[in-house]
FIPAPA-806890 format. One line per 3 residues: for each residue y, x, z of C-alpha. Coordinates in nm, 3 decimals. Layout:
Y,X,Z; ...
//
This chain:
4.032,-8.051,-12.832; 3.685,-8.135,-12.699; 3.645,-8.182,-12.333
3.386,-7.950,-12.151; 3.198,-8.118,-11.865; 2.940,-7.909,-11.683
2.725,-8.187,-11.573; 2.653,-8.259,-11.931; 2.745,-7.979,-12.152
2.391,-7.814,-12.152; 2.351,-7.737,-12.545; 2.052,-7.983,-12.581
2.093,-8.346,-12.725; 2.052,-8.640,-12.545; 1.682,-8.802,-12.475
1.803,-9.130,-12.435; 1.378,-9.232,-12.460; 1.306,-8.994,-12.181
1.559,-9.128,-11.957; 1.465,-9.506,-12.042; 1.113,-9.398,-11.943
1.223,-9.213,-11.623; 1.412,-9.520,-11.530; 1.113,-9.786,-11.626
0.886,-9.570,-11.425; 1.129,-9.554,-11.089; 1.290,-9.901,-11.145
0.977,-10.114,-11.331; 1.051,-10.497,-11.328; 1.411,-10.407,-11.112
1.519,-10.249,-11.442; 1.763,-10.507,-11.650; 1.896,-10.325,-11.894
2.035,-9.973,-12.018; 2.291,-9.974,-12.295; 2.492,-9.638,-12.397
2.891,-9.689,-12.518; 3.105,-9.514,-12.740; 3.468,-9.565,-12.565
3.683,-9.516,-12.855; 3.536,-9.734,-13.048; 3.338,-10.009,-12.858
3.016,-9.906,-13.038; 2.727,-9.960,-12.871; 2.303,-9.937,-12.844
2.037,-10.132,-12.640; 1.850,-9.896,-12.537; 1.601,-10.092,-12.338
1.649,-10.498,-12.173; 1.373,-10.604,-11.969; 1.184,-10.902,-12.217
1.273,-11.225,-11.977; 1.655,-11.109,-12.034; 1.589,-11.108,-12.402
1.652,-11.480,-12.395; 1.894,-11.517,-12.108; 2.129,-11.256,-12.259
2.184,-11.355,-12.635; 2.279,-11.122,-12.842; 2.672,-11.281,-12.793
2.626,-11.254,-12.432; 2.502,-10.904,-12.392; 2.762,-10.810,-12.643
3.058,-10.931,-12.400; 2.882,-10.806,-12.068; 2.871,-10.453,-12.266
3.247,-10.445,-12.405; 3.366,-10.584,-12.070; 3.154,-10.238,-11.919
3.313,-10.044,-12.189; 3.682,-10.175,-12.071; 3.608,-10.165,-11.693
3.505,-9.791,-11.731; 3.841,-9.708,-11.818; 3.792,-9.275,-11.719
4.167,-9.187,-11.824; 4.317,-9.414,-11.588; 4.038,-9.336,-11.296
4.131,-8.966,-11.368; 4.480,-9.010,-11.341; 4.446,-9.220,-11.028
4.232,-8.950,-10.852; 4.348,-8.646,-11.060; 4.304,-8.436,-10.742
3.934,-8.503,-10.688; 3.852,-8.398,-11.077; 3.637,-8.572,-11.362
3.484,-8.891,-11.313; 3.072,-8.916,-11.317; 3.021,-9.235,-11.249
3.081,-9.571,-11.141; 2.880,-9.833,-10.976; 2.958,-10.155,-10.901
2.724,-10.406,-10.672; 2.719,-10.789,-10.806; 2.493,-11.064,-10.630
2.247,-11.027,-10.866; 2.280,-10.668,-11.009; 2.406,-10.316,-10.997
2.554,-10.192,-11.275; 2.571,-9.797,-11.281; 2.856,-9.625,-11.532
2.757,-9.274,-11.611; 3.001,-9.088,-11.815; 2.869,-8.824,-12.038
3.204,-8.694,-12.148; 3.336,-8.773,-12.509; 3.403,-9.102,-12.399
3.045,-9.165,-12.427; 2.890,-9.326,-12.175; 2.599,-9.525,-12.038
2.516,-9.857,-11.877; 2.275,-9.878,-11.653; 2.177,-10.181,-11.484
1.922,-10.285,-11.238; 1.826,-10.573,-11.026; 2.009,-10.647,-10.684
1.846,-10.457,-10.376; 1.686,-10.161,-10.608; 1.825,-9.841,-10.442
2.098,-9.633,-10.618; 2.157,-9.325,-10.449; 2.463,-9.089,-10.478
2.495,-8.854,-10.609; 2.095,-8.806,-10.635; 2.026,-9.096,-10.861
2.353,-8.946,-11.166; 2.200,-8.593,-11.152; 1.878,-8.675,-11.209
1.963,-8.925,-11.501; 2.141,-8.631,-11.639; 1.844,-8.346,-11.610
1.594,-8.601,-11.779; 1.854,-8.692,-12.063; 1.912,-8.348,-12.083
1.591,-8.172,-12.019; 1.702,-7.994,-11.729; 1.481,-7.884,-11.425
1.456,-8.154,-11.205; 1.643,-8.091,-10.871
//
């Protein structure tokens, strides 16, 4: 059975280049990295890291930061926690030196995105309009 989410479901595929580009453009240097996950089967694409990380991330270390995303975004059990308030969009979580931002796209795909400490992430602003540029919806 495939899961229908309406903040997703829009018939149009995802621009995963547009939204990199939307996100360089608001973020610039404050942009880290953006990585999008396949839950089900810890698959997953860099879709942008900002060049100084290149080196301070190796390819080891960026692929344990991502599978440790991937099992910290853990939607069943979040659902079933909060099964009252309805499917999870997101989740954000504020380190010393970053904020990592969890969009779930439904499918148990998903996206990282992560941006340097002290760039603003607003709810739930900043998750719909990741979603109309991935999408190619009207911007709000």
């Amino acid at each position: 059975m495939t899961e229908v989410h309406p903040h997703t479901d829009t018939g149009s595929p995802a621009d995963y280049d547009a939204l990199v580009a939307f996100l360089q453009e608001r973020y610039a240097e404050e942009l880290r990295w953006v990585a999008t996950f396949q839950t089900t089967t810890y698959r997953y694409d860099v879709r942008y890291i900002r060049s100084d990380l290149k080196t301070e991330l190796s390819t080891h270390d960026l692929d344990t930061v991502i599978h440790r995303s991937i099992a910290l975004f853990n939607r069943p059990y979040l659902e079933k926690v909060y099964t009252h308030l309805g499917h999870v969009r997101s989740f954000v979580l504020q380190h010393e030196r970053a904020t990592a931002v969890h969009l779930y796209l439904g499918g148990g795909e998903g996206i990282v995105i992560k941006v340097r400490r002290g760039a603003s992430v607003t709810l739930p602003d900043f998750v719909d309009e990741c979603l109309d540029v991935l999408y190619d919806r009207p911007r709000r």
